[in-house]
Every structure is written in structure tokens, then in C-alpha cells.
N, C-alpha and C positions, 0 to 999 in steps of 0.2 A: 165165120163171123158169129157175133152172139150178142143179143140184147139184155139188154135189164128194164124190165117194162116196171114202171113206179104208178101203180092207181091209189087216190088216195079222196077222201072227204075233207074239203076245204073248211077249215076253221077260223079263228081270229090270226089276221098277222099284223104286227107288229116292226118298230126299228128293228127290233133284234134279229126277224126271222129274215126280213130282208140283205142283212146285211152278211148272214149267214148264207141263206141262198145265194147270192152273189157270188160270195168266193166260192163255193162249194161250183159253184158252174166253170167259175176262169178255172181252178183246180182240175177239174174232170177234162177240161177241153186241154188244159196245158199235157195230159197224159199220153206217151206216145201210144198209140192204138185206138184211139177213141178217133169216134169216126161221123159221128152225128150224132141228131135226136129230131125226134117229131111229136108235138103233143095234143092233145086234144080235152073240150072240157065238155062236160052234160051240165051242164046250167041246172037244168029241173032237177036232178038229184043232186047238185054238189059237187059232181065229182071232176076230179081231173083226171088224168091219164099221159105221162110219159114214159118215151120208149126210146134209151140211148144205144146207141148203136155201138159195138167194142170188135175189134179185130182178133181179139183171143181174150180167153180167162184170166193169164196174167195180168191184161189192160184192166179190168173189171177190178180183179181182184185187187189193185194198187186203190182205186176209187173205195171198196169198202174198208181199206185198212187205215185210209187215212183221217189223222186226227180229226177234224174237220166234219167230214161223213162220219164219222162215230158221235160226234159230239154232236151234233143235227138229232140222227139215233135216239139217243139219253131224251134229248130234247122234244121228241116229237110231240107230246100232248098236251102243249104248251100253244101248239096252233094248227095241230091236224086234229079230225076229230073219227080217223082209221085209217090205213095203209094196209096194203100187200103188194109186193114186191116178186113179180115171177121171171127169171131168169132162166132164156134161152139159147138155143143153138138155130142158126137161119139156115135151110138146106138147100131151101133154093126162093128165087125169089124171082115171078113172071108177070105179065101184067102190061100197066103201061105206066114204066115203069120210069119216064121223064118226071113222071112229077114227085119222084119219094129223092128224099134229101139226099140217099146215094146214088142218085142216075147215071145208070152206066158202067159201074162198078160191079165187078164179077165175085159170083158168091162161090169160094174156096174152098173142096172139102177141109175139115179141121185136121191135123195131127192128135193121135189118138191121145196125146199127152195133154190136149186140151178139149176134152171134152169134157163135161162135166158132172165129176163122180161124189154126187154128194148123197 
């Protein structure tokens, strides 16, 4: 399994951004492998912080290639005011572990053909 954690400083939004975020969610969720998200925000600083969940790299990788997620991309400083974006491998995951969006759901070593060689 593997994340794509999105933290970012919340800026102006707008129609536009709205309506961009929209699809870009039904988009991501309609991808086979995409598997959740959980988000969180810090008020006092701004920031927000999401973490979608993907069943492999190819899942992931469909989400950054699509027109839509690129075109957000171009867009960003039009109502973010910074992003970074860290992309993970989950190797295991213990806890208690009812309350996270995957409950239940067992963490797979990857095939080395999706680990992540960047």
C-alpha cells in the first residue's frame, strides 16, 4: 500500500477551485486502487494536511497523470499559498486501528515492481 500525503497553506478559493476540487476527488476515487483518504487541518497555522490511501504505484500514478491533477498543478498559486507533497510506502500499520478509514484491512508486502524508484 502506499500514500500520497498532500500538506498545504490554505489560501483564497474561489468557483473555480471548488469545482476543480470536486472532480479531481470523484476522479481519484473513481481509480481502481484508491482506497481512502483522512485529512486533517491546524487552523493556527493554515494548514491542511491529506493523506490518500492507493493500493499500488500504478493507482497513484494514473491520479498524477491525469489531465485534471495536472491542471490543479499549473494552477496552484491561484489559491494555495504552498504545498508539498510526500509520497509513501505503508509497511505496516498497528494501533487501534478501528478508527482509521482502512479498518481491518491488511497491509501487503509490495511487488518490488512497485516500490518506489524515484
Amino acid at each position: 500500500m502506499f500514500t500520497s500525503t498532500f500538506t498545504f497553506y490554505k489560501g483564497e478559493y474561489d468557483a473555480d477551485f471548488h469545482a476543480l476540487d470536486n472532480a479531481i476527488a470523484e476522479m481519484a476515487k473513481a481509480i481502481p486502487g484508491y482506497l481512502g483518504e483522512e485529512s486533517w487541518e491546524n487552523a493556527a497555522l493554515g494548514l491542511i494536511t491529506n493523506v490518500y490511501y492507493w493500493e499500488s504505484m500504478a493507482a497513484l500514478r494514473q491520479l498524477m497523470a491525469h489531465p485534471l491533477h495536472l491542471e490543479a498543478k499549473q494552477q496552484h498559486t491561484r489559491w494555495l499559498k504552498g504545498y508539498q507533497v510526500v509520497v509513501g510506502e505503508v509497511v505496516s500499520m498497528y494501533g487501534s486501528l478501528d478508527i482509521h478509514p482502512l479498518a481491518g484491512r491488511r497491509v501487503a508486502e509490495p511487488r518490488a515492481d512497485e516500490r518506489l524508484n524515484e
